[in-house]
N, C-alpha and C positions, 0 to 999 in steps of 0.2 A: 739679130740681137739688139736690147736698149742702149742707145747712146747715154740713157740719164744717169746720173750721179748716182750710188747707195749711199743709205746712209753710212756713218762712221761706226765706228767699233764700239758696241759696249764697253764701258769703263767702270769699273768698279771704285765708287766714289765712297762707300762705308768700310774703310780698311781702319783698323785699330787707330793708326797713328793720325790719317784725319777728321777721323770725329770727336778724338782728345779734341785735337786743335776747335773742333766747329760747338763742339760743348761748352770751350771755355768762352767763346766770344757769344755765343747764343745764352747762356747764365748772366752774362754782362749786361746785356742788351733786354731781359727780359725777365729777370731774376726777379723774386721779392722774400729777405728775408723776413718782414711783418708777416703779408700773409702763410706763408709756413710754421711760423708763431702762433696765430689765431687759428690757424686750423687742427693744431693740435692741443689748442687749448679747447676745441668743442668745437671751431667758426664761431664764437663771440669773443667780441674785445670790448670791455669795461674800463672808462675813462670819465672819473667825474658823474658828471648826471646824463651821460654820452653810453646807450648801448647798440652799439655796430653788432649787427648780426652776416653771416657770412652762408651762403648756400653750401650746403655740402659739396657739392658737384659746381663747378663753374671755368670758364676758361678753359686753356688749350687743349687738345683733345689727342689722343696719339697720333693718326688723322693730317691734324695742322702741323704738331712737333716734328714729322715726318718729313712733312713738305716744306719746312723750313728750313730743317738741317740740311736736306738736300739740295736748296738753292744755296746754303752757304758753303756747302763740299763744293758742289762745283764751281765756285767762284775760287776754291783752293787749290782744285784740282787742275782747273784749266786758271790759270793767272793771268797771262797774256792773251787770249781768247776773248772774243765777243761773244758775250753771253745776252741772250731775249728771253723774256718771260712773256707766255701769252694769255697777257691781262695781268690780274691781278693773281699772286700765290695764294690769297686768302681774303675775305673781307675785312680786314682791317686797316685803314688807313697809317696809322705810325708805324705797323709791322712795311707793310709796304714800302714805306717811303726809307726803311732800313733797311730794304733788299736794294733800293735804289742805291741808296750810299755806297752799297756794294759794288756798282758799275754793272750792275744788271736793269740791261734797257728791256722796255713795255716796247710788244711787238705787232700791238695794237694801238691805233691813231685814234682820236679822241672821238671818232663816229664809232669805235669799234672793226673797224678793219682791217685786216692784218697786209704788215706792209713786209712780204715775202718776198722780191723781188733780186735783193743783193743778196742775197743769203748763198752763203758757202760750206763745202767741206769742211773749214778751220773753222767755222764758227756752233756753238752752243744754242739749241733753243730748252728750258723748261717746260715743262708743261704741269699748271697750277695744280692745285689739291682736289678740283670740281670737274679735271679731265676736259677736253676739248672736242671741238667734232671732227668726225672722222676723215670731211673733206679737207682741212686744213692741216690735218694730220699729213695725210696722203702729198698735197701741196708742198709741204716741208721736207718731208723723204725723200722731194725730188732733186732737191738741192743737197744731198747728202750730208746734212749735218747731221751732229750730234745732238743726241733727242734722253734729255733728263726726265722722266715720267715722276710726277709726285703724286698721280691719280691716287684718291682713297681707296682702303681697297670695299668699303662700308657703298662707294660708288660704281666701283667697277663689277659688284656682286648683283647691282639691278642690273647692270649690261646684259649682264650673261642670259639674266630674264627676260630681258624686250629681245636677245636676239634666238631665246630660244621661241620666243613666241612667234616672232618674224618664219621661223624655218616652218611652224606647224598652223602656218594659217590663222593665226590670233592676231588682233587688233591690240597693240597698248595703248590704255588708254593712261597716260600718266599725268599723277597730280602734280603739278610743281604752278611757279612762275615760267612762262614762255621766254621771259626777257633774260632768265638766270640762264648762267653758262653750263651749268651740270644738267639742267633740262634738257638745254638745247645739244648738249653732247650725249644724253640719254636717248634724244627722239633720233640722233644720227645714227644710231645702236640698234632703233627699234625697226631700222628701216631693213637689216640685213643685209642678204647679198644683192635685196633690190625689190623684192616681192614685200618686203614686212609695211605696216600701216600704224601711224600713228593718231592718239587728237590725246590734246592737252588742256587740261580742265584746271582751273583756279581755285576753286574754293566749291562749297553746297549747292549755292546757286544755279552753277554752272551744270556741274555735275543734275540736278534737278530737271533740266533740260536735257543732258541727256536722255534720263529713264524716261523723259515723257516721249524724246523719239521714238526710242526703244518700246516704248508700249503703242505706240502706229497715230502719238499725238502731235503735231508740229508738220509747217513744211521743211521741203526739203532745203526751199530757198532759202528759209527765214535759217536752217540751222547753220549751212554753209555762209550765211553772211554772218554771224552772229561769231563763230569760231576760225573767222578768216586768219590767215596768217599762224593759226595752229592746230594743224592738220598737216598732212602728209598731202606731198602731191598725189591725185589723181583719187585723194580720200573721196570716199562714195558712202555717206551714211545707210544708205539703201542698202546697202552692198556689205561695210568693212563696220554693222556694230552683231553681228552676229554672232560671232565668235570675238569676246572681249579677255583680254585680261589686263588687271590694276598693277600698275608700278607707280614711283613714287619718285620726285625730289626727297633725299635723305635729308631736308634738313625743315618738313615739315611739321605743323602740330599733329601728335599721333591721333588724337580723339577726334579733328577735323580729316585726318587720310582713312579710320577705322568708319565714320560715316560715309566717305566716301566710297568705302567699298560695299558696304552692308546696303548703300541704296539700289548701286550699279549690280549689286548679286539679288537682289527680290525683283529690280525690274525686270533681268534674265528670265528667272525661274519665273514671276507670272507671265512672262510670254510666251516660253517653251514647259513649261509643269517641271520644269525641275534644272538645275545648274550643270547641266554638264556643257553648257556654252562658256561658262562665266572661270576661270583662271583666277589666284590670290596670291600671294607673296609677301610675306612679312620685311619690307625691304624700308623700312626707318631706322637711322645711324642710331648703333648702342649709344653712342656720348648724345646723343640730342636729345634722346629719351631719360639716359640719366641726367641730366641736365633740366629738364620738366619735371622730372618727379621732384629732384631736388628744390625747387620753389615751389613746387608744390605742399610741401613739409614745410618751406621757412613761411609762404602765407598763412598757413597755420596758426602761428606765433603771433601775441598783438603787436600793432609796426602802427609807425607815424608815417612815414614811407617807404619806398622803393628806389631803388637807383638802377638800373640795368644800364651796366656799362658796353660800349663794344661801336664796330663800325654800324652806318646808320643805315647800308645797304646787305647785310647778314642777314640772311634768311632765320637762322637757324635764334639769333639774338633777337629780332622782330617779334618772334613768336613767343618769346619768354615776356617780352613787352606788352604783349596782346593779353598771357596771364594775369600776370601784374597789375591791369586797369581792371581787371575783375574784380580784385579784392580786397586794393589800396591805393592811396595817391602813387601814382607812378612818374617817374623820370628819365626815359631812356635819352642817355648821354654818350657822349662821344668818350671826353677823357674828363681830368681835373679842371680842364682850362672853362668848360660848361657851367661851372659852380663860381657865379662870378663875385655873388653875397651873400647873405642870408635871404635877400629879398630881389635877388635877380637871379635866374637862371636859365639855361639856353637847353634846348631839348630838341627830340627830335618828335613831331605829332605823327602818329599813325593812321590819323584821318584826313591831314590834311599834305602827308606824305613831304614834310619838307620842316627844317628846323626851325622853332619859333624861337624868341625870348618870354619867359612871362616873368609880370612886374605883379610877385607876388610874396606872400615870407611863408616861402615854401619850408625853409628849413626850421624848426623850434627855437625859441628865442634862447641864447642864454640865460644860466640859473634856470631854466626846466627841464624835468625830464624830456630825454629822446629817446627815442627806440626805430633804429634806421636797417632796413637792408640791404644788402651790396648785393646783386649777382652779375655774371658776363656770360656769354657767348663763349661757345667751342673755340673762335678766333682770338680772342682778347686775351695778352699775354698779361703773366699775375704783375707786372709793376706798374700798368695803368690800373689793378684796383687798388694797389698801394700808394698812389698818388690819389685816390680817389678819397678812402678813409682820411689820409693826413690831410686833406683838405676841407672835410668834413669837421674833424675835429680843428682844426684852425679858425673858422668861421663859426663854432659854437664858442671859441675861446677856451676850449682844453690843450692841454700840453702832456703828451704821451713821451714817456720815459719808457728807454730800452732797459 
């Protein structure tokens, strides 16, 4: 028999009397009585020659509120307990840095590696909203802690996909970021009890090179250097694009993952005369989608600009940013503290992946009309866009009465 530790005993952390308690410090922390005001006045607020428009859909997502409350139960539940988060609970930096205040330590060191080594019976690990991989999982149950799961379950729904695919000889090919932590806890999924195969494709391009393998155009060297580091060990495109099927980071753009699958299913079927190689799965998060369509709707609307609030490393916020440059001056910001004038502002560029300042009068002068819209990310709790409007309107020179 194992000498190793089990883990600790389920504990049931959503009992009536502590989610009173985690409701009321989680509304503290995260609350906005504005925005619950302008959302039931339409999502617009009217101030002077100031029109804030608001997306129907934006922010926390049940998803995130999930994964939050459940790192602040446990921090009530166990009191005295060393509690680790691995990583980050969400992409948000302030939500984060408020899990910190909690005395819940990051169990990951600043390369990203997890430092499992003290870990005990008495101590707590979470585990974030974007799931983890399976080998660190396994790694921690060694040490029998106690193991708080806040996986989505919008997440754990492709699991079930990559590892049924795993059992039946299909290749997942999944769209995401390699470097994002639900990828990379997806590809540990796809891999099964050992037999499954992965390759992780970025965006059309990538994907494009694929169908050209698949149709007998490319070497073999050029593909394997070309997608190194995301692939499955022992991946063999000769071998593991035969049998394909598509999954997905849930926090991708739908119309860039629906091209990716319509290219990956025509190059099947012109190579075999028909799809019965090729595997689909509608696996993009409900709230991301409504989340898109909802700015979707508000670009509609004439706008001076955009403001897409949220962390600058959110997949799912990134991606509303990439909308946004479609159709209008955009601004993807961190919080209020980004709005530093009317004629400076600090953003984050999507081309050049890292935060500028531009020395520009971005914002419409006082005494003219504005016509501005606010949206955020699934992660972005509603009082950073309520810091965000009153700052907006501060720096046009309006003064909003409750």
């Amino acid at each position: 028999m194992s000498n190793l530790p089990v883990p600790g005993p389920k504990v049931n952390l959503r009992t009536p009397e502590v989610m009173l308690r985690v409701q009321e410090q989680v509304e503290r922390h995260y609350h906005s009585s504005l925005v619950e005001r302008v959302r039931s006045d339409g999502s617009v607020l009217f101030v002077g020659k100031t029109t804030i428009r608001l997306a129907k859909q934006f922010g926390f997502c049940y998803g995130v509120e999930r994964a939050i409350d459940l790192a602040y139960a446990a921090r009530k539940v166990f009191p005295e307990a060393r509690l680790f988060l691995i990583g980050e609970i969400i992409h948000n930096p302030e939500v984060n840095n408020q899990i910190a205040s909690l005395g819940i330590s990051n169990l990951l060191d600043g390369n990203g590696r997890p430092n499992v080594s003290d870990l005990g019976p008495d101590d707590v690990v979470i585990v974030p909203a974007f799931g983890a991989e399976v080998s660190l999982l396994e790694e921690i149950k060694k040490h029998g802690c106690r193991i708080v799961d806040t996986t989505c379950g919008d997440v754990m729904s492709v699991w079930k996909r990559v590892r049924q695919n795993a059992g039946e000889n299909v290749t997942s090919i999944i769209h995401g970021k390699s470097s994002h932590e639900e990828t990379r806890a997806t590809a540990s999924r796809a891999l099964g009890s050992g037999s499954g195969r992965y390759l992780i494709v970025l965006n059309l391009e990538e994907t494009a090179f694929v169908c050209d393998y698949i149709l007998g155009r490319g070497s073999r060297e050029g593909f394997l250097k070309r997608f190194a580091g995301n692939f499955s060990e022992g991946f063999d495109p000769d071998l593991h694009l035969h049998r394909i099927g598509v999954a997905n980071q849930t926090t991708m753009l739908r119309e860039e993952t629906e091209s990716v699958q319509c290219m990956l299913r025509d190059a099947v079927q012109i190579r075999d005369g028909s799809g019965e190689n090729f595997r689909l799965f509608d696996t993009i998060c409900g709230a991301t989608q409504d989340r898109q369509d909802a700015l979707k709707e508000l670009l509609l609307t004439p706008l001076d600009l955009l403001l897409v609030v949220g962390g600058y490393n959110s997949s799912n916020t990134t991606h509303l940013a990439e909308m946004g440059e479609q159709k209008a001056p955009t601004y993807f910001i961190r919080n209020q503290e980004c709005l530093e004038s009317p004629d400076l502002i600090r953003h984050f560029d999507l081309h050049l992946k890292q935060e500028i300042t531009s020395h520009q009068s971005w914002l419409p002068r006082t005494g003219s009309d504005a016509r501005i819209a606010i949206t955020a990310g699934a992660s972005c709790p509603n009082n950073l866009i309520e810091e965000v409007m009153l700052r907006v309107l501060s720096l046009r020179g309006e003064h909003l009465t409750f």
